[in-house]
N, C-alpha and C positions, 0 to 999 in steps of 0.2 A: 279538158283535163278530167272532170266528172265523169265525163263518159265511160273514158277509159277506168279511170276505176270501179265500173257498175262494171264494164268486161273483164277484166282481169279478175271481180269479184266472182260473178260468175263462172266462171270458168276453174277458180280453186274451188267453187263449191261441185262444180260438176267431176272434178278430180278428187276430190275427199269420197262424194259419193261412190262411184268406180271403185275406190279404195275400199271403202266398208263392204261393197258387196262382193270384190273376189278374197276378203278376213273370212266372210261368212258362211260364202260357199266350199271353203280350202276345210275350213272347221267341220263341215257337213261330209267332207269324204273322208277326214282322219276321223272321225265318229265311226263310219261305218267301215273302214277298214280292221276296227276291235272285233268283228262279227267271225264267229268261225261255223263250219258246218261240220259236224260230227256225225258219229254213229250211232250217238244218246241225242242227237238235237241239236239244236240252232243254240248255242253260246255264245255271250258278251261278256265282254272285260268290264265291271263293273271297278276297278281301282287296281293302281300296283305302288306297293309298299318295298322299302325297303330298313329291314327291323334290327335289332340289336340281338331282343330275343321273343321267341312265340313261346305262347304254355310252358312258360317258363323253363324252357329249354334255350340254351346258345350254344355256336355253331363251336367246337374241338379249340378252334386257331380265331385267337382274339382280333385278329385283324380282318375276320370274316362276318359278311352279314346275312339276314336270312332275307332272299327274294322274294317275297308274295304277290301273286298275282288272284286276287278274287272274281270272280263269275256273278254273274246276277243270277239268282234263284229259279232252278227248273222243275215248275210243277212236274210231282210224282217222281222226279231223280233220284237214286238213292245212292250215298256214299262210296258205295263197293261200284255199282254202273261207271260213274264218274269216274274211280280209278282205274277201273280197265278200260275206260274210252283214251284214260289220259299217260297212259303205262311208258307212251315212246314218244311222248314230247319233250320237246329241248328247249335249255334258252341258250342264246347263242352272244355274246356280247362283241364290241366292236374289233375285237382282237382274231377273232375268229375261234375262241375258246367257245367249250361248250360243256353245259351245266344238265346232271340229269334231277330229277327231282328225289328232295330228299324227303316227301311226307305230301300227301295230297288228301282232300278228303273235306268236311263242311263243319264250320266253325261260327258260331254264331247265325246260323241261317241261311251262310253264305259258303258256296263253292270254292275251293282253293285251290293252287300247287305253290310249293315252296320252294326254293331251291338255293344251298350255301355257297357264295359268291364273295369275293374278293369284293371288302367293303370300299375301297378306291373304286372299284369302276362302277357306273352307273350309264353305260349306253349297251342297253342288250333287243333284244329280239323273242319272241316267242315263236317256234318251230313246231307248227302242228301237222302230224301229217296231212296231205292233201287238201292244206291249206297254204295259202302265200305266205310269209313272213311278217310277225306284225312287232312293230317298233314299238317298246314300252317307255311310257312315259310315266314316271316313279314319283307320287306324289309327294308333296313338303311337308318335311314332318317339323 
């Protein structure tokens, strides 16, 4: 009877571990699926927000929020580069609607596009060209 429980323990431990390691490695390719190649450079999704209001501006229709998606910081970028690398991206949410950017540009350090979206939905996409589609995941506010 001890036996068996030394096996059975084993064996949940060897199934936990299995477990942790394909969480770990699933988390290592949604990491690098944020990565985009551009024509200013290698860009990452450094967070996506979704705001009530930015610089105190809000979106016309109260039922609207503002999409932010932030970039981690690209030595020597400048504002204007940024938004003509980023002039024809889209976000696309799970309806098949699509959103064009309503203000893009660097705010606090950080690289941005904005975009005013219907505050109910939160499962969208970012459309870059000549890059795949990359699924945003909209941090908790």
């Amino acid at each position: 009877m001890k036996h068996r429980r030394i096996n059975s323990l084993a064996i949940l431990l060897i199934l936990i571990e299995i477990l942790l390691v394909s969480c770990s490695t699933s988390k290592l390719e949604t990491s690098s699926t944020s990565k985009l190649e551009t024509s200013i450079g290698n860009l990452s999704i450094s967070r996506v927000e979704m705001l009530a209001e930015f610089a105190n501006q809000k979106p016309k229709n109260a039922a609207d929020k503002i999409l932010m998606i932030y970039f981690e910081n690209i030595e020597n970028l400048t504002a204007e580069s940024f938004r003509e690398a980023s002039r024809d991206v889209i976000v696309v949410d799970k309806h098949g609607n699509e959103y064009t950017i309503a203000i893009s540009g660097i705010h606090q350090k950080e690289f941005f596009l904005a975009y005013i979206t219907p505050g109910s939905t939160t499962d969208f996409s970012l459309h870059w060209p000549d890059n795949k589609p990359i699924p945003l995941e909209i941090a908790e506010q």
